[in-house]
CHARMM internal coordinates of N, CA and C (Angstrom, degrees):
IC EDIT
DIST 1 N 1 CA 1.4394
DIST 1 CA 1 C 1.5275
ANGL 1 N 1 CA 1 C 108.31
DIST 1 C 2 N 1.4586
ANGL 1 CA 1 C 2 N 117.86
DIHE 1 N 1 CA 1 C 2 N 138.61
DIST 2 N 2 CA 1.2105
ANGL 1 C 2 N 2 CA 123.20
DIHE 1 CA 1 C 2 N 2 CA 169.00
DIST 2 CA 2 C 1.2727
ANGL 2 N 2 CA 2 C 140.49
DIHE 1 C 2 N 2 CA 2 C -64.09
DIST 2 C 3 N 1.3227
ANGL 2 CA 2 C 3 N 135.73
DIHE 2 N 2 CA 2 C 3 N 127.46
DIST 3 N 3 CA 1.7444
ANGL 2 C 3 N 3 CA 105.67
DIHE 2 CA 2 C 3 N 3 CA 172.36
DIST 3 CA 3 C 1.3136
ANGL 3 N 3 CA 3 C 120.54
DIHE 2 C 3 N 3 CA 3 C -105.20
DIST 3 C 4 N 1.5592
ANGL 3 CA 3 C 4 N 97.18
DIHE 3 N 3 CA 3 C 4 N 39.52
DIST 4 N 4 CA 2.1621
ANGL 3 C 4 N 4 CA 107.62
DIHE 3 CA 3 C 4 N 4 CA -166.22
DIST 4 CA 4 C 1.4434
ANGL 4 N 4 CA 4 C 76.10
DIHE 3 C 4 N 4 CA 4 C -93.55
DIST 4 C 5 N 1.3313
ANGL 4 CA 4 C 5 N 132.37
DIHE 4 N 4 CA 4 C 5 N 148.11
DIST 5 N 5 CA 1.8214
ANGL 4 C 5 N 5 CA 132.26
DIHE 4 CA 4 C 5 N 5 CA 146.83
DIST 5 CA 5 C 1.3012
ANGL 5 N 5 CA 5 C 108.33
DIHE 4 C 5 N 5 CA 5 C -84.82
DIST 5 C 6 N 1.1353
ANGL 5 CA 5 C 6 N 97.84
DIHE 5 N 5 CA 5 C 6 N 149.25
DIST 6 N 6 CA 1.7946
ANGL 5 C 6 N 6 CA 117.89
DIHE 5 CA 5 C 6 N 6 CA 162.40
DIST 6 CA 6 C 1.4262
ANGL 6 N 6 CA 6 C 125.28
DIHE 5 C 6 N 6 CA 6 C -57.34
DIST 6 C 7 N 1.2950
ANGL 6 CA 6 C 7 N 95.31
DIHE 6 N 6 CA 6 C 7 N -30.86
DIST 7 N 7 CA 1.5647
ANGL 6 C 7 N 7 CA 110.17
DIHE 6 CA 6 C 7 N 7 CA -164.94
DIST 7 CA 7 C 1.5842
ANGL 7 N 7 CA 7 C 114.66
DIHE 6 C 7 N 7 CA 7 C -57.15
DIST 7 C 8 N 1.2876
ANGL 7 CA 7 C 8 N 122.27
DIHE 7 N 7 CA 7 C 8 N 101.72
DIST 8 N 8 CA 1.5355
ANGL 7 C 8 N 8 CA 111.10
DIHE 7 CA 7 C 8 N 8 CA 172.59
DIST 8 CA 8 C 1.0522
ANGL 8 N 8 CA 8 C 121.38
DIHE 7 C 8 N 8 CA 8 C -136.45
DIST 8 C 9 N 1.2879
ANGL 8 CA 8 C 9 N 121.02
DIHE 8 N 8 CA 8 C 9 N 157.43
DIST 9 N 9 CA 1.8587
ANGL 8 C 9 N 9 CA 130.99
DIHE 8 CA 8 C 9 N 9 CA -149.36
DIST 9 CA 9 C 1.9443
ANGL 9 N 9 CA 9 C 77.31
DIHE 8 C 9 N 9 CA 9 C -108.27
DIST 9 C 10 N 1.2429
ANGL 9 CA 9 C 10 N 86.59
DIHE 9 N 9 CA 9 C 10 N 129.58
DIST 10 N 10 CA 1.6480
ANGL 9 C 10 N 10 CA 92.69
DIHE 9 CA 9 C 10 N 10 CA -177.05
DIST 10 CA 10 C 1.9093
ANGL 10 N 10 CA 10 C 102.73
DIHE 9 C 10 N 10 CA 10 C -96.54
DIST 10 C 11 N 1.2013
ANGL 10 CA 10 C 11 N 134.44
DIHE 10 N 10 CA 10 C 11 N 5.20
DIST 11 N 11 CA 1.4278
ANGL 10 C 11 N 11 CA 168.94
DIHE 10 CA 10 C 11 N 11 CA 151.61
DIST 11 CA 11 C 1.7056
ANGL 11 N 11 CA 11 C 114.74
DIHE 10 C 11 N 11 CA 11 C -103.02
DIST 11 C 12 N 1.1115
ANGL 11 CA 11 C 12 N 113.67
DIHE 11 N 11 CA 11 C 12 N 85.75
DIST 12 N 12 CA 1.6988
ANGL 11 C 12 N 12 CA 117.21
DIHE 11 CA 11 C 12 N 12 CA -170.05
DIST 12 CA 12 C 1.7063
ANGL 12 N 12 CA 12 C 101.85
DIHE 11 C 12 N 12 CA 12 C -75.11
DIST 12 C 13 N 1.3053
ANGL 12 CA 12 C 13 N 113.49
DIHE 12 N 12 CA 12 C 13 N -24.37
DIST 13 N 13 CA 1.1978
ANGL 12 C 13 N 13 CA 115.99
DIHE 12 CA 12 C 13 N 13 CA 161.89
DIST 13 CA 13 C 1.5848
ANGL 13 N 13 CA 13 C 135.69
DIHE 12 C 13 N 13 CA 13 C -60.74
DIST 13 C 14 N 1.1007
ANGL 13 CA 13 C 14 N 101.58
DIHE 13 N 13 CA 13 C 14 N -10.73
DIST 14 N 14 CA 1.7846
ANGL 13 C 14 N 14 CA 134.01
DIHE 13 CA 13 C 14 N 14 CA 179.18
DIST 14 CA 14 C 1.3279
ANGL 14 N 14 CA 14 C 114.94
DIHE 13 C 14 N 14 CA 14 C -82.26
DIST 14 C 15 N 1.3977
ANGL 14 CA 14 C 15 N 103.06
DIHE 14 N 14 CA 14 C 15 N -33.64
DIST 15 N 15 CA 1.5822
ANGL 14 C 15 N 15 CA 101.13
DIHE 14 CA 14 C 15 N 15 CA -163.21
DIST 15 CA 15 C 1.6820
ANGL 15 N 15 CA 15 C 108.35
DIHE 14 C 15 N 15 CA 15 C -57.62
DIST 15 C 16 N 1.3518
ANGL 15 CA 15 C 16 N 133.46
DIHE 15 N 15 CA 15 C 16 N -33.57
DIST 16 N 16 CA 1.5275
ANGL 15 C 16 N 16 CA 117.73
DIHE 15 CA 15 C 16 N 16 CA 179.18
DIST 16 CA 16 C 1.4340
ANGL 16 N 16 CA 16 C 131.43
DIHE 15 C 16 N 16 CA 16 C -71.01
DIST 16 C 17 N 1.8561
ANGL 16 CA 16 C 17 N 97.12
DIHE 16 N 16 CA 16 C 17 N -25.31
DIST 17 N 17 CA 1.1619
ANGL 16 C 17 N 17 CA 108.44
DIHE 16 CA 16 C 17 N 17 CA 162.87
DIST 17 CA 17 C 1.4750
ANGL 17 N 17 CA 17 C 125.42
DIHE 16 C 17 N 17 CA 17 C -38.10
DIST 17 C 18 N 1.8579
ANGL 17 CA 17 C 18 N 84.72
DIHE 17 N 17 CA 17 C 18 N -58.52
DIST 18 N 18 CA 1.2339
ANGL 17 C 18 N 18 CA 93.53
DIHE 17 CA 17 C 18 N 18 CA -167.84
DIST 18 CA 18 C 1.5858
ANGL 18 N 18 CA 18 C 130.72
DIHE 17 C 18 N 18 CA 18 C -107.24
DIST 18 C 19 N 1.4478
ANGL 18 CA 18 C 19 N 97.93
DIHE 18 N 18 CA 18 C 19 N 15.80
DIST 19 N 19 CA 1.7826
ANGL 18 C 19 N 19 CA 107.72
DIHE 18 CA 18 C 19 N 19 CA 140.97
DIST 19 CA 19 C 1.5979
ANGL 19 N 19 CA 19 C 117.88
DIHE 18 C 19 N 19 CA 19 C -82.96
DIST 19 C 20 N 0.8460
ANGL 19 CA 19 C 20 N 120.49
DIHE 19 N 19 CA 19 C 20 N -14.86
DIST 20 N 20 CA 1.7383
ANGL 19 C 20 N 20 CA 133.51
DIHE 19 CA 19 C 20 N 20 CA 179.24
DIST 20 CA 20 C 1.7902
ANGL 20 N 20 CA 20 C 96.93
DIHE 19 C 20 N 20 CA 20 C -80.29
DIST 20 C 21 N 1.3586
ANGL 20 CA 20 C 21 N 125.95
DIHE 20 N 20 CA 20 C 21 N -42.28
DIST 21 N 21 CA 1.2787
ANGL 20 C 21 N 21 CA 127.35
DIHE 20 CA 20 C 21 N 21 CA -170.59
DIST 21 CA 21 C 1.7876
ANGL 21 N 21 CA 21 C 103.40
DIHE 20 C 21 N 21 CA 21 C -87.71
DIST 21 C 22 N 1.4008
ANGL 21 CA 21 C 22 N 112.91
DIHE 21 N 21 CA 21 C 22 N -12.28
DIST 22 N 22 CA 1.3329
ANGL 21 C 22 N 22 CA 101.31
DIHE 21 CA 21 C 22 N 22 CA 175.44
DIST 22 CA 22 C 1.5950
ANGL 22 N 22 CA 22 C 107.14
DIHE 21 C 22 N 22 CA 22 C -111.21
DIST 22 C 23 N 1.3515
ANGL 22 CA 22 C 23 N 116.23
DIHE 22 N 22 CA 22 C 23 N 21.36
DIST 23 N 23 CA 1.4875
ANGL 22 C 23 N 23 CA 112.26
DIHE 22 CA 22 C 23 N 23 CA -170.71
DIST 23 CA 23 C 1.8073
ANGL 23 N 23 CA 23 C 79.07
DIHE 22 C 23 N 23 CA 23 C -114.92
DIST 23 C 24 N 1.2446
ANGL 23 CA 23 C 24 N 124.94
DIHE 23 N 23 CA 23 C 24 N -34.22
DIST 24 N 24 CA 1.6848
ANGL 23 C 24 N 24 CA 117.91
DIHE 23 CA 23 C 24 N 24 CA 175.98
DIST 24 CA 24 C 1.0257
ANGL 24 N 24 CA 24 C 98.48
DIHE 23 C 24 N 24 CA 24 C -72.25
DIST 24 C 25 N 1.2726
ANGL 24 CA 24 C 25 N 170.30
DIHE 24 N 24 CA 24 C 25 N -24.89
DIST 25 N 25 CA 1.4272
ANGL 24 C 25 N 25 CA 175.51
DIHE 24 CA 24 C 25 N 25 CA -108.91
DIST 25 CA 25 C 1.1543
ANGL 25 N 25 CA 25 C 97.36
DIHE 24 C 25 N 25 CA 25 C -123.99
DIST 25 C 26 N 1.2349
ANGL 25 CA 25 C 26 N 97.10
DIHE 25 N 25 CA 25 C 26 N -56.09
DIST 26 N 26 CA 2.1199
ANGL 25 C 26 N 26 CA 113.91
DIHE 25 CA 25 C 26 N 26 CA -155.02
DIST 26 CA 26 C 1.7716
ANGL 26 N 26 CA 26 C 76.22
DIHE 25 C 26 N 26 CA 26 C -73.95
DIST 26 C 27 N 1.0914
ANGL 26 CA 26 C 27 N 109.97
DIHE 26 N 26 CA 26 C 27 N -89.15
DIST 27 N 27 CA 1.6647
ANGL 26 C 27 N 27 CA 114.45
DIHE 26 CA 26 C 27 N 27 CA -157.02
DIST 27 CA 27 C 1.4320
ANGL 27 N 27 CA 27 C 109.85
DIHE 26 C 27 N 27 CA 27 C -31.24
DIST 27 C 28 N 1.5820
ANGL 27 CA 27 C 28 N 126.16
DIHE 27 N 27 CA 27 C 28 N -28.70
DIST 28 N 28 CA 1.1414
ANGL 27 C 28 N 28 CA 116.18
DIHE 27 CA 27 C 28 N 28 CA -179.51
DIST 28 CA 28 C 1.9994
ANGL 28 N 28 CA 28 C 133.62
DIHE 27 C 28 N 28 CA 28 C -79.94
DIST 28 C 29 N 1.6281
ANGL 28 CA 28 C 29 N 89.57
DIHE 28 N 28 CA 28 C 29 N -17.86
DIST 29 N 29 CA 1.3202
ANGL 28 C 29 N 29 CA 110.11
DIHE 28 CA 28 C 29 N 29 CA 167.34
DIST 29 CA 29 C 1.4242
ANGL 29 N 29 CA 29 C 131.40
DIHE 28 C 29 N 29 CA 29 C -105.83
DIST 29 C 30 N 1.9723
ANGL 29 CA 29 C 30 N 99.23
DIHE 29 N 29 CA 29 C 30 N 10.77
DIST 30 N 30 CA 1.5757
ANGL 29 C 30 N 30 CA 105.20
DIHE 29 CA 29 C 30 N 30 CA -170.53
DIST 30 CA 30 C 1.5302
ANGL 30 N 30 CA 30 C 129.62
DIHE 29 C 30 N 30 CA 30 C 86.63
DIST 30 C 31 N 1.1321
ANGL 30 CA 30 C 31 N 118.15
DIHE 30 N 30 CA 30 C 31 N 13.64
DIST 31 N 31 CA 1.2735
ANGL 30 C 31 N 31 CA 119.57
DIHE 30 CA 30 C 31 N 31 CA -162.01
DIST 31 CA 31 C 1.5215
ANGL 31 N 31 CA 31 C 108.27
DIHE 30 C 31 N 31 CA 31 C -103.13
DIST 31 C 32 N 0.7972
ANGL 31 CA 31 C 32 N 152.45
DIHE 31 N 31 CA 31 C 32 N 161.09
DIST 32 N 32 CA 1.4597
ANGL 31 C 32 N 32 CA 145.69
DIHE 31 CA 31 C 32 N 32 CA -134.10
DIST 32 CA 32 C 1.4053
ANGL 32 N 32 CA 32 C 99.08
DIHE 31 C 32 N 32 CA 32 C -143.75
DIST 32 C 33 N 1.2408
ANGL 32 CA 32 C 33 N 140.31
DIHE 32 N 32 CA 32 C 33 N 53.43
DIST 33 N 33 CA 1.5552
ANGL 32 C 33 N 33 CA 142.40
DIHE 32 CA 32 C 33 N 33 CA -133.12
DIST 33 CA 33 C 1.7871
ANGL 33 N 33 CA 33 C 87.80
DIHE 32 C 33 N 33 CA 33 C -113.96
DIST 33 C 34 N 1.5360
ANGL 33 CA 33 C 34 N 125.66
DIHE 33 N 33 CA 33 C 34 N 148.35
DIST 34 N 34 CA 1.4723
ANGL 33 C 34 N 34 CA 130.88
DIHE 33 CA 33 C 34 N 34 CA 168.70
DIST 34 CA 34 C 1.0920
ANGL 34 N 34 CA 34 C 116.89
DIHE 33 C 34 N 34 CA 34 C -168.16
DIST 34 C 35 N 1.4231
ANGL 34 CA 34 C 35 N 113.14
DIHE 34 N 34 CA 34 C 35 N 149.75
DIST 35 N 35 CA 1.7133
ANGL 34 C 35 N 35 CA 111.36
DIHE 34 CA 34 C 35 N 35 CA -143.80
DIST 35 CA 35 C 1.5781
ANGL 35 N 35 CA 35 C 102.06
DIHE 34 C 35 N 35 CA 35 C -63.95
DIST 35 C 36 N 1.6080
ANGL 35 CA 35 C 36 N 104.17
DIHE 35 N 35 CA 35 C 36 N 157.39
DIST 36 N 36 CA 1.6599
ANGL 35 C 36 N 36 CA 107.78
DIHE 35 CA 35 C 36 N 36 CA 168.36
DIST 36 CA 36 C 1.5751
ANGL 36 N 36 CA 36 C 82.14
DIHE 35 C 36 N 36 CA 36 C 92.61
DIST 36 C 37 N 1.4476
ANGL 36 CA 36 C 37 N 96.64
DIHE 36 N 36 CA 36 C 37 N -165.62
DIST 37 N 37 CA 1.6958
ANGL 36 C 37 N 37 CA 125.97
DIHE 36 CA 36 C 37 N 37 CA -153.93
DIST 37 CA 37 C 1.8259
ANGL 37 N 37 CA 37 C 92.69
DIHE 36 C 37 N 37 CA 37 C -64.45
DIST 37 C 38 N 1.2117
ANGL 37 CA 37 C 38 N 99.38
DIHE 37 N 37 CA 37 C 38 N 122.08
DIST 38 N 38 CA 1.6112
ANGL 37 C 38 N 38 CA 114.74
DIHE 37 CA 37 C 38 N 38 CA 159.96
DIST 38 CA 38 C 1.6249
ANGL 38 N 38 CA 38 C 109.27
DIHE 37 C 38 N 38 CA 38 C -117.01
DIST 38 C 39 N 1.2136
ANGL 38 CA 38 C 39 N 124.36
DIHE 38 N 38 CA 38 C 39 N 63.58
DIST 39 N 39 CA 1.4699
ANGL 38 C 39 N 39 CA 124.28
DIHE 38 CA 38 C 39 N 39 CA 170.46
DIST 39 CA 39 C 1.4349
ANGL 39 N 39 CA 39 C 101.30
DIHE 38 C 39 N 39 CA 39 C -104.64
DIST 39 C 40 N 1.1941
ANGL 39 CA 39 C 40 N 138.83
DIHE 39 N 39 CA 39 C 40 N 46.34
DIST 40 N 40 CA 0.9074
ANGL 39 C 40 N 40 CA 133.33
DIHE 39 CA 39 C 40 N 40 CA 164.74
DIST 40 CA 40 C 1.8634
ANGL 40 N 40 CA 40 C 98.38
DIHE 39 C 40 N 40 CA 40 C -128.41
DIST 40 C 41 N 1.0746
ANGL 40 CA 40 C 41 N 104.65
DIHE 40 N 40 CA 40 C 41 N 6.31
DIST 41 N 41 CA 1.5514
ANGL 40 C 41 N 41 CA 98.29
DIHE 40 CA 40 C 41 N 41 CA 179.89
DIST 41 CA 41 C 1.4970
ANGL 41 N 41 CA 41 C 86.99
DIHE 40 C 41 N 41 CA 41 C -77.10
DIST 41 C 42 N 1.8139
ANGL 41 CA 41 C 42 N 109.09
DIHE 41 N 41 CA 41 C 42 N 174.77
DIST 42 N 42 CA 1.3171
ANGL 41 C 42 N 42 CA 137.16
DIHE 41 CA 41 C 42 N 42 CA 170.44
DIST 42 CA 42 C 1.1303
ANGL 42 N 42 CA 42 C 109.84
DIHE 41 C 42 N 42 CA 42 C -87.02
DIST 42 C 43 N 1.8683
ANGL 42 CA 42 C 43 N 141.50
DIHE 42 N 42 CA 42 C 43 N 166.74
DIST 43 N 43 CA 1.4854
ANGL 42 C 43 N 43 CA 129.26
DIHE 42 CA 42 C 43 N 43 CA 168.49
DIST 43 CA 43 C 1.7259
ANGL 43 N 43 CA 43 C 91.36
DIHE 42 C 43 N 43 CA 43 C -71.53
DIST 43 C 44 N 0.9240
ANGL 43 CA 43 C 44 N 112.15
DIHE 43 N 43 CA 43 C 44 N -80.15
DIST 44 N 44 CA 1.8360
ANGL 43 C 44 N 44 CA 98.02
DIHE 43 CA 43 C 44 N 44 CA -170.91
DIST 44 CA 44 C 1.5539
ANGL 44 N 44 CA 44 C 107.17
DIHE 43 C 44 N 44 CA 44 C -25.23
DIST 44 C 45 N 1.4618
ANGL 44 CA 44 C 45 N 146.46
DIHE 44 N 44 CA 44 C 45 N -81.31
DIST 45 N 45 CA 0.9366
ANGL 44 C 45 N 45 CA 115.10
DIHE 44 CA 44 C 45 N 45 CA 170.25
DIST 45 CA 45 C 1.3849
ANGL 45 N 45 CA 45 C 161.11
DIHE 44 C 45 N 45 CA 45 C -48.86
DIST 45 C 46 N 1.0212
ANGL 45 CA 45 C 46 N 110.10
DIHE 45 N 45 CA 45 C 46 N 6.21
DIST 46 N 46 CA 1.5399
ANGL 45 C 46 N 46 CA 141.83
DIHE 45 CA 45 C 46 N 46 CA 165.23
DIST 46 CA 46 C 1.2720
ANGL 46 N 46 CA 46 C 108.26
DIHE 45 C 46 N 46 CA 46 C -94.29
DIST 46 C 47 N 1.5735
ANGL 46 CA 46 C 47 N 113.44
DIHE 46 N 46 CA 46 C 47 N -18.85
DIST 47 N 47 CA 1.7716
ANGL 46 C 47 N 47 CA 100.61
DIHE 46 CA 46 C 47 N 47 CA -171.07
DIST 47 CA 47 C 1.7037
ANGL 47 N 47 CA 47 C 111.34
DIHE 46 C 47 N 47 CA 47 C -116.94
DIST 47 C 48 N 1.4884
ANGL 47 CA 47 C 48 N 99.15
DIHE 47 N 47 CA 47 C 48 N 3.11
DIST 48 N 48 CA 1.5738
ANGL 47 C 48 N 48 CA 120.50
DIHE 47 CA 47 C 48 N 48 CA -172.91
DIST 48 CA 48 C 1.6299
ANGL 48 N 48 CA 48 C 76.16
DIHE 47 C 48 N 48 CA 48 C -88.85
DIST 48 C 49 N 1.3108
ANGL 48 CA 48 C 49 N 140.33
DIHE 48 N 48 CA 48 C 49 N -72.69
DIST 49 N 49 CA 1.4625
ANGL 48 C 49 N 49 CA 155.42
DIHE 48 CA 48 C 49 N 49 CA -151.83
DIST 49 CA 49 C 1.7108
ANGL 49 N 49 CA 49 C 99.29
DIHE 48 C 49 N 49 CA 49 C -55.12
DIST 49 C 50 N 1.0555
ANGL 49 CA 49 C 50 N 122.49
DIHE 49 N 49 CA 49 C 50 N -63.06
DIST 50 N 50 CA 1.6787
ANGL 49 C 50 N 50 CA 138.75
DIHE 49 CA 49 C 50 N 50 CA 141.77
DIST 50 CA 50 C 1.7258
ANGL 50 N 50 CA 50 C 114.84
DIHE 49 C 50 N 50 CA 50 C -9.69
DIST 50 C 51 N 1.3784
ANGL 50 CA 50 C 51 N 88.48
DIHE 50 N 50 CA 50 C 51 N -89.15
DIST 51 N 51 CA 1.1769
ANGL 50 C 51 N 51 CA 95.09
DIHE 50 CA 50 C 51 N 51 CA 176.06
DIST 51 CA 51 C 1.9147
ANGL 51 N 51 CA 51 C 136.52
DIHE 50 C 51 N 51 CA 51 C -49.67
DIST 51 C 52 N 0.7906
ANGL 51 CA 51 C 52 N 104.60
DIHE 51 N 51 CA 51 C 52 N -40.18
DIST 52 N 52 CA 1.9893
ANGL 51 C 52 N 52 CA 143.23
DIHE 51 CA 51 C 52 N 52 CA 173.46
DIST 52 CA 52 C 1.7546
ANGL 52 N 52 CA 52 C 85.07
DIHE 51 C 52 N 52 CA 52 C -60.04
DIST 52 C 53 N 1.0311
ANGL 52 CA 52 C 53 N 114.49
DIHE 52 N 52 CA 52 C 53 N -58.63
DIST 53 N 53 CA 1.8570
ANGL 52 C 53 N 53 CA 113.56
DIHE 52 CA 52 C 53 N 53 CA -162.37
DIST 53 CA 53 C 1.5701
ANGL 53 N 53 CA 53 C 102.23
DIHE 52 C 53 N 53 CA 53 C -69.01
DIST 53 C 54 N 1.5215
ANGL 53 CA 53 C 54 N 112.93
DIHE 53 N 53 CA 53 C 54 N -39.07
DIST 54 N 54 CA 1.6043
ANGL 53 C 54 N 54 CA 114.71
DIHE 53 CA 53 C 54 N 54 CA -174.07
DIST 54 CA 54 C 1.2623
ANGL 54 N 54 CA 54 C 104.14
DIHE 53 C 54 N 54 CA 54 C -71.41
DIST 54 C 55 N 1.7355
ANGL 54 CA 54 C 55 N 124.83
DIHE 54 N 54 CA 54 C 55 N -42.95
DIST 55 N 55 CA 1.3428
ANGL 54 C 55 N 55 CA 114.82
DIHE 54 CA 54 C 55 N 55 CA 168.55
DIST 55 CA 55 C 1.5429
ANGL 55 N 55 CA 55 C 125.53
DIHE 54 C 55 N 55 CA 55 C -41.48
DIST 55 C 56 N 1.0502
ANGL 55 CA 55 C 56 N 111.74
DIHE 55 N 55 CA 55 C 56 N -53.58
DIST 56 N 56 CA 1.6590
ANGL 55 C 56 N 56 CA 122.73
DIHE 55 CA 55 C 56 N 56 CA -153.48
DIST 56 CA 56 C 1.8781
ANGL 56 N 56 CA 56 C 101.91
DIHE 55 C 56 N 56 CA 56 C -82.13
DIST 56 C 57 N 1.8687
ANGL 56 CA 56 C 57 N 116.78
DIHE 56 N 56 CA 56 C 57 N -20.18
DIST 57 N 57 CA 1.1901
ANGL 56 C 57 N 57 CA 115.71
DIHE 56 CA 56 C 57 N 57 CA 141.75
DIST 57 CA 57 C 1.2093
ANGL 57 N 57 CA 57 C 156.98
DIHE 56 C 57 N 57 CA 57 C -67.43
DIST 57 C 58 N 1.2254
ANGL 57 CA 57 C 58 N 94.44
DIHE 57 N 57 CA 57 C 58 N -9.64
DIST 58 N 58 CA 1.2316
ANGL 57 C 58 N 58 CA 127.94
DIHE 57 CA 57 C 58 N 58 CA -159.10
DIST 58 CA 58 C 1.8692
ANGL 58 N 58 CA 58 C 93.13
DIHE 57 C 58 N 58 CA 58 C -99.70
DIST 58 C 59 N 1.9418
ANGL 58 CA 58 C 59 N 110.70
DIHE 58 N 58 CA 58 C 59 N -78.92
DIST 59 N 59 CA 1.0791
ANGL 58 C 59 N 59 CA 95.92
DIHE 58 CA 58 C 59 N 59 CA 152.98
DIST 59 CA 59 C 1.6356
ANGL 59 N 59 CA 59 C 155.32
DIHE 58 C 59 N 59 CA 59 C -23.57
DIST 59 C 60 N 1.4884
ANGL 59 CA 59 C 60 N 112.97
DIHE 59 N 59 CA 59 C 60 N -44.64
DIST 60 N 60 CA 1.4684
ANGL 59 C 60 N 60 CA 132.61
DIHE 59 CA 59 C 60 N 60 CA 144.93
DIST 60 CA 60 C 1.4328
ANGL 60 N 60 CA 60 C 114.98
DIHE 59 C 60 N 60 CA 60 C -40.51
DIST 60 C 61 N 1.4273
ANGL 60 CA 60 C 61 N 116.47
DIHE 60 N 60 CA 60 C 61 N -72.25
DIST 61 N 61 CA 1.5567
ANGL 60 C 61 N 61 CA 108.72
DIHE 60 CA 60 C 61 N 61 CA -174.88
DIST 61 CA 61 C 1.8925
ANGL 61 N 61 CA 61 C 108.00
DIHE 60 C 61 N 61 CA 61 C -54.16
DIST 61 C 62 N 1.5990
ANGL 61 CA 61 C 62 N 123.42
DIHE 61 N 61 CA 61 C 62 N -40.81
DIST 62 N 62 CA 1.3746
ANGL 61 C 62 N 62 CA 108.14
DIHE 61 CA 61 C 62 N 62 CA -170.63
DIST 62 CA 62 C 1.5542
ANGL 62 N 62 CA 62 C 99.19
DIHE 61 C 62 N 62 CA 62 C -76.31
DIST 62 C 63 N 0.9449
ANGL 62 CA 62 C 63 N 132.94
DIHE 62 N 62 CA 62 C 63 N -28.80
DIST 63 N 63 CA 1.6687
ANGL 62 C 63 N 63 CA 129.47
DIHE 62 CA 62 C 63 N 63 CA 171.61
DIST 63 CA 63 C 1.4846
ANGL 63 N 63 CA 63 C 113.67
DIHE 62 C 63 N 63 CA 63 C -41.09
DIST 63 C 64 N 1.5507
ANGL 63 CA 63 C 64 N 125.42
DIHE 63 N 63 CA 63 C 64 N -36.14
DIST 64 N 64 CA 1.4217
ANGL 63 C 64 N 64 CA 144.82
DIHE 63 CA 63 C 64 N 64 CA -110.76
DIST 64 CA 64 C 1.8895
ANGL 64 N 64 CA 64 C 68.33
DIHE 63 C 64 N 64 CA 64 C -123.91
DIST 64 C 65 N 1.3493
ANGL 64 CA 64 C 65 N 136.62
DIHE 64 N 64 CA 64 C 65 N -60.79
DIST 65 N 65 CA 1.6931
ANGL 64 C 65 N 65 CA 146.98
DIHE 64 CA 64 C 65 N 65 CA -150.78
DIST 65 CA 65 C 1.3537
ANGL 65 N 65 CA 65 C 95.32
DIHE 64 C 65 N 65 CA 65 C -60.75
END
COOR INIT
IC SEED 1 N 1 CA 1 C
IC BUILD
């Protein structure tokens, strides 16, 4: 198993944004999120943090019509 992530900001210029947009995420659903290695989160909490971010884009884009 790998320990490279998949995860990539296809805008490298984005990335603070959008650690700043997943650290409001966390705080808004309780999640106890801090920079660097979070493998100690749970999948539900990792997927509440997830989930919470797609909302509030999601919301944004119909705001945006």
């Amino acid at each position: 198993m790998s320990s490279k992530s998949s995860n990539k900001i296809n805008v490298p210029e984005a990335r603070a944004a959008m650690d700043k947009f997943k650290m409001e995420a966390a705080s808004e659903v309780g999640v106890n999120l801090k920079e660097g290695y979070n493998g100690d989160l749970t999948s539900r909490e990792a997927g509440s943090v997830g989930g919470q971010m797609v909302k509030k884009m999601i919301e944004s884009y119909e705001k945006s019509l």
